[in-house]
C-alpha positions in Angstrom: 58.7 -17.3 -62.5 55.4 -19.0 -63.8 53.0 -17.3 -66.6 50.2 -19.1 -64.4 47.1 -16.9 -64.0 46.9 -15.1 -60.6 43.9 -17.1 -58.5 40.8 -15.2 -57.1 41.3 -14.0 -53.5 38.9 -16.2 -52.0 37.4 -13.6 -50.2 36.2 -12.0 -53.4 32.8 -11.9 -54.9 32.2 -14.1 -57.5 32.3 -12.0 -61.0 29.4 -13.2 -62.4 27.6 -10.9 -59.9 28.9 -7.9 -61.8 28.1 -6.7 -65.0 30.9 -6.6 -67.9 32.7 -3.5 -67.9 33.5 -3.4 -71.5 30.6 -4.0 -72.6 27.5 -4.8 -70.1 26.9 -7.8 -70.6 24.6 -9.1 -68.1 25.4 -12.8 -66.8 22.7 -15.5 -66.2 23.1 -19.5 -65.9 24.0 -20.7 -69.6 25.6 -17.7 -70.8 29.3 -16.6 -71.0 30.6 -16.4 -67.9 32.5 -13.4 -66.4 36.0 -13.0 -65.0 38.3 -10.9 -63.1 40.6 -9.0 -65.8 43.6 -8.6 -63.0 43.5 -9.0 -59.4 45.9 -6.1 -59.0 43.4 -3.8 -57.6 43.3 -3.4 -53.7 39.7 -4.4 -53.5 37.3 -6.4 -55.6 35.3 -3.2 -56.3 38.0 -1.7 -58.0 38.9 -4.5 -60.2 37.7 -5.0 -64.0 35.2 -7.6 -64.6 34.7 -8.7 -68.1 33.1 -11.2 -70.2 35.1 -13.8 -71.8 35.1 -12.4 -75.0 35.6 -8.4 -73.7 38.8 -10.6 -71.9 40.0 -11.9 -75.7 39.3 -8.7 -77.3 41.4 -7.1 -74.5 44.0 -9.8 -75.1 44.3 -9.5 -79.0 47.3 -8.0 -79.9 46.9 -4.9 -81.6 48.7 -3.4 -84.7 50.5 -1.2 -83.5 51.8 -3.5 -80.2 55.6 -4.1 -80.2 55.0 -7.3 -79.9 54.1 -7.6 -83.5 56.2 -4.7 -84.6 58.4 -6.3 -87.8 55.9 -9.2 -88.0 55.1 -10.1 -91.8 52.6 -12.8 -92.6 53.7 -15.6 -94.4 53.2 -16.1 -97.9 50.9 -19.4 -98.7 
C-alpha cells in the first residue's frame, strides 16, 4: 500500500471555488491556493476545503497525539 495522496475525482469542482472552511479564506489568482482535505466524502459538497496553511495546521501533530506520546526533545 502507497502513502500517495488520494487524486481529485475529476468530476469535482475545483477547490479554489470554495471558501476555506477553517478559516474563510477567500482565494483569488496569487494567493494560497485551496485544497481538498480528504476525498472521502460521497460528494464534492460534502468534502472539507481548506487553505494550505488550515491543511498544515490540521496536519501538525498535536501534544497530546499518540504519535508523540513518549517523545522528548533532544538536548543540544
Amino acid at each position: 500500500m502507497t502513502d500517495a495522496p488520494a487524486a481529485r475525482p475529476d468530476d469535482w469542482p475545483d477547490p479554489n471555488d470554495r471558501t476555506c472552511d477553517d478559516c474563510g479564506h477567500v482565494w483569488f489568482a496569487g494567493e494560497r491556493r485551496h485544497e481538498y482535505a480528504t476525498f472521502e466524502a460521497a460528494r464534492p459538497e460534502e468534502a472539507d476545503v481548506v487553505c494550505v496553511l488550515c491543511r498544515r495546521q490540521r496536519e501538525r501533530p498535536r501534544a497530546d497525539d499518540e504519535r508523540w506520546s513518549g517523545w522528548e526533545p533532544q538536548s543540544p
